[in-house]
C-alpha positions in Angstrom: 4.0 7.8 -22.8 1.7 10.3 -21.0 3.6 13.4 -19.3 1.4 13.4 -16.3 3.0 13.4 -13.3 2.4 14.4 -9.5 4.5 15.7 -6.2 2.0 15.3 -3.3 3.9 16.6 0.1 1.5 15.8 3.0 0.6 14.6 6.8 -0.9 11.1 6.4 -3.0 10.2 9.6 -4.5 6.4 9.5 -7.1 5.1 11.6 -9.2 1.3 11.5 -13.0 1.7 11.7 -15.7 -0.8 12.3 -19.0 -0.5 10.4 -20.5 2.0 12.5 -18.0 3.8 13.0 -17.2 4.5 9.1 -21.0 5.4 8.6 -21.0 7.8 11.4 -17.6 9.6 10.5 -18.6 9.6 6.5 -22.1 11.4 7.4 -20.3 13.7 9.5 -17.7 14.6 6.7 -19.9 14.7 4.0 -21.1 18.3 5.2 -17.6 19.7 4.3 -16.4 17.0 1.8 -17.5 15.2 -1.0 -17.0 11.9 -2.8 -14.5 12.1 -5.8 -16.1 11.5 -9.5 -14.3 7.5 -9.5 -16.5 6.9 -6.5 -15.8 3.2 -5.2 -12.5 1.8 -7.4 -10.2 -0.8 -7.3 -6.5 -0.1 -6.8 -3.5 -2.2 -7.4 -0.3 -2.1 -6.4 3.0 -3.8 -7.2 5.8 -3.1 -4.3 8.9 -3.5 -5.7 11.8 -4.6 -3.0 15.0 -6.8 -2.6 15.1 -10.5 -2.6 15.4 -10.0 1.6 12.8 -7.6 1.7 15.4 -4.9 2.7 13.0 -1.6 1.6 9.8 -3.0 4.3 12.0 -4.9 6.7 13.6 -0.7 6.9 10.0 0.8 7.1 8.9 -1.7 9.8 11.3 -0.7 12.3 10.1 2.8 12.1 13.3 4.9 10.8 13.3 8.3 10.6 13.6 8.4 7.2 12.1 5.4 4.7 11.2 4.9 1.0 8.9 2.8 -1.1 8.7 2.1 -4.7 5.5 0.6 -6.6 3.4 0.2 -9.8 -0.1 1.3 -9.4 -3.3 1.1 -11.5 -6.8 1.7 -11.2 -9.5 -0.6 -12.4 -8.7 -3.3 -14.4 -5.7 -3.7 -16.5 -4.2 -4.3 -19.7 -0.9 -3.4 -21.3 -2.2 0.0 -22.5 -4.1 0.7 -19.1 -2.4 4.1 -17.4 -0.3 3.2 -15.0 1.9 4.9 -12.0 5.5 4.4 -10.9 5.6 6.0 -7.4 8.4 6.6 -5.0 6.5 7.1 -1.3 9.0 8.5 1.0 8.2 9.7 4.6 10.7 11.9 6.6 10.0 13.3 10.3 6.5 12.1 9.8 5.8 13.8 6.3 4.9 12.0 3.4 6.4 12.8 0.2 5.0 11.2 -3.0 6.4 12.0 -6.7 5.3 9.5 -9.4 5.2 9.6 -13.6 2.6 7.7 -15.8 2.6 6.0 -18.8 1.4 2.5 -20.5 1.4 -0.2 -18.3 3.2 -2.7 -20.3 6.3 0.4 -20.5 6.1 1.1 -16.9 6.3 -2.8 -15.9 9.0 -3.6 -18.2 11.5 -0.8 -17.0 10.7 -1.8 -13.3 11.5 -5.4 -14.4 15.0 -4.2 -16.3 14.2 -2.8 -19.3 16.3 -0.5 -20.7 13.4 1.8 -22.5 13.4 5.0 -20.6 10.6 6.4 -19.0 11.2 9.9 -19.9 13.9 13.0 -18.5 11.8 14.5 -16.3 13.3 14.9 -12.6 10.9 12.6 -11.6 12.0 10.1 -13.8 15.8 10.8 -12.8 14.9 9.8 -9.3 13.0 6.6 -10.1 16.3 5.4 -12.2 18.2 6.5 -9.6 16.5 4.5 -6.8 16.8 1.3 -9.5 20.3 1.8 -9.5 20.3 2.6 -5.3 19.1 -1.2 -4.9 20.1 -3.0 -8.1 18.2 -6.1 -7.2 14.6 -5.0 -7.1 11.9 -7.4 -8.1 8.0 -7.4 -8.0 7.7 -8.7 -4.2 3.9 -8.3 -3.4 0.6 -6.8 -5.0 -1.2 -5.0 -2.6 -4.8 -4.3 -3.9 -8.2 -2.9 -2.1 -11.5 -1.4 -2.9 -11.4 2.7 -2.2 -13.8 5.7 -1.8 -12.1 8.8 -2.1 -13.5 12.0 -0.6 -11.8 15.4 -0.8 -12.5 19.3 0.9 -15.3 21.2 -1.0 -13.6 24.4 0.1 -10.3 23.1 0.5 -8.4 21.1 -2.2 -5.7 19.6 0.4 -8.5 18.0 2.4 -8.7 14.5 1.7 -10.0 11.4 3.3 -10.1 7.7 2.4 -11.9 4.5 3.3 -10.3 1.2 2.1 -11.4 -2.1 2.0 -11.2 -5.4 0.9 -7.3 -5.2 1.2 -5.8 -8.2 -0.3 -2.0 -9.3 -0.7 -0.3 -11.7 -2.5 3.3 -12.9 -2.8 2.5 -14.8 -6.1 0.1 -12.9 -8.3 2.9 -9.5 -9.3 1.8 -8.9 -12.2 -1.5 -6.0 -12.5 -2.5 -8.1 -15.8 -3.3 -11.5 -14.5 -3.8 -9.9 -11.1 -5.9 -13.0 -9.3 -7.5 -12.6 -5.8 -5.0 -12.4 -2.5 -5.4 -12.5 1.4 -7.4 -10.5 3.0 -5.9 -7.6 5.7 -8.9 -6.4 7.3 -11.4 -8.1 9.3 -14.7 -8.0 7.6 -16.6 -4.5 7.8 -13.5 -2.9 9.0 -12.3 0.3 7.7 -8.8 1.4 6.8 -9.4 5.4 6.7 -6.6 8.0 6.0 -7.0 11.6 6.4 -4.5 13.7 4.3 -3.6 16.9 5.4 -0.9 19.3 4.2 -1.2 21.4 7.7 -3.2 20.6 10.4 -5.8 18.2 11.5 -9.2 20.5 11.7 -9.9 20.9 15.4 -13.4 20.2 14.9 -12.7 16.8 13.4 -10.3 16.0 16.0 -13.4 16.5 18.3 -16.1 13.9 16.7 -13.4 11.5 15.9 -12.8 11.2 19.5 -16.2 11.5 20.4 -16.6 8.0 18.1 -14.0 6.1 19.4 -11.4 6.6 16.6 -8.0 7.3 17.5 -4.8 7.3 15.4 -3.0 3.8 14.6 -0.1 2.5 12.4 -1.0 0.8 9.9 0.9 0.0 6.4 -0.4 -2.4 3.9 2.7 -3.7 2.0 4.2 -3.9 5.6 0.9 -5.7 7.2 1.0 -7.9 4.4 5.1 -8.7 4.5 4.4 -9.6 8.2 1.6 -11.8 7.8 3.7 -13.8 4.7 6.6 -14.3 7.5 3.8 -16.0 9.8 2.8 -18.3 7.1 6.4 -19.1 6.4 6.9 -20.1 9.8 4.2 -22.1 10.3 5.2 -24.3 6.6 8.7 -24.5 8.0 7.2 -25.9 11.5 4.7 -28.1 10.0 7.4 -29.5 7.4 10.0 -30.1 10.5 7.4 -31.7 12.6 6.4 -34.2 9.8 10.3 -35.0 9.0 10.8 -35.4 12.7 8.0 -37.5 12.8 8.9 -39.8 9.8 12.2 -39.8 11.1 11.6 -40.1 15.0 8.3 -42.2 15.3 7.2 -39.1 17.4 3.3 -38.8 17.3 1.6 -35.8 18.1 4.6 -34.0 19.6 5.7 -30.7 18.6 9.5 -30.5 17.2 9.6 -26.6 16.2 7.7 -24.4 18.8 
């Protein structure tokens, strides 16, 4: 198993762009930013959660504190492919981020219950202590988008990105035989996140609002768990209506509103 590992502690500021609006802001940043050397790549995620959904039903009503767990790769993947276990946390509006790597097949097997550790680090420690936290965790969605990365010439904290093509799936949880989702985003629209460890540069602040783009709150794994409970609801209506029909003789009426 690789020893890398990474603590990011940052401000996390999210914004939804049409086309124009993610040309425009990109030329703009490009004077004091540049693309990273992956350029456009494909991220995947597995969140890891309760049968109930406990961890993103928690996040979505906004807490003070919250936490997230997930497997991530980038690119395709196979059982050797480098792979992430992260535990996102966000308190008072600060995003904290600590994750290990290792082989893919490793990582996925000890989120699924294997008893293999991951390694002694602190890092480690705290992922096996969040297993134990909520001892019921399975894969519950895969979360995966296109991403171009761009990040401060001058200053290393400085970091912006432009997703797209967000896709999630309730069915396809394993990165392997990952297979293609539902889309989040409208076409040409833009899921940008600025990451800052201090403050937003005024300057930017300015020609974002010059351009129409203002702040939102937006979370992917929680987007997608809300769109699953639509469908859900719909199946259970559709499913009554036909029994009530088969059942009633009623014809075009509407049992479950």
């Amino acid at each position: 198993m690789s020893e890398y590992k990474e603590i990011f502690q940052r401000k996390e500021i999210k914004y939804l762009l049409n086309e124009k609006q993610f040309v425009d802001i990109k030329r703009y940043l490009e004077a004091f930013a540049k693309v990273d050397e992956y350029g456009l790549s494909r991220i995947n995620n597995i969140y890891f959660d309760t049968p109930n959904f406990y961890l993103i039903r928690t996040s979505l009503e906004k807490p003070l504190y919250k936490e997230k767990l997930r497997l991530r790769t980038y690119g395709h993947t196979t059982d050797e492919t480098n792979a992430f276990i992260e535990i996102k946390k966000k308190y008072a509006g600060i995003v904290y981020k600590r994750r290990i790597s290792g082989r893919y097949e490793q990582m996925h097997d000890y989120l699924m219950g294997g008893d293999e550790e991951i390694g002694f680090s602190q890092i480690a420690a705290e992922i096996k202590a969040f297993k134990e936290r909520y001892d019921e965790l399975i894969p519950a969605m895969s979360i995966c988008y296109d991403r171009i990365a761009m990040a401060g010439i001058d200053d290393n904290d400085f970091r912006v990105t432009f997703d797209t093509n967000i896709e999630w799936s309730e069915e396809s949880t394993d990165l392997r035989d990952i297979k293609k989702g539902k889309q989040l985003l409208k076409p040409q629209q833009y899921l940008m996140e600025i990451k800052v460890s201090n403050a937003m540069p005024v300057e930017l602040s300015k020609k974002m609002s010059e351009l129409g783009i203002f702040p939102t709150s937006f979370s992917k794994y929680g987007a997608g768990y809300m769109e699953m409970v639509r469908e859900r609801n719909q199946e259970f209506i559709r499913v009554n209506n036909n029994i009530a029909k088969e059942t009633y003789g009623m014809k075009g009426k509407v049992a479950y509103a």
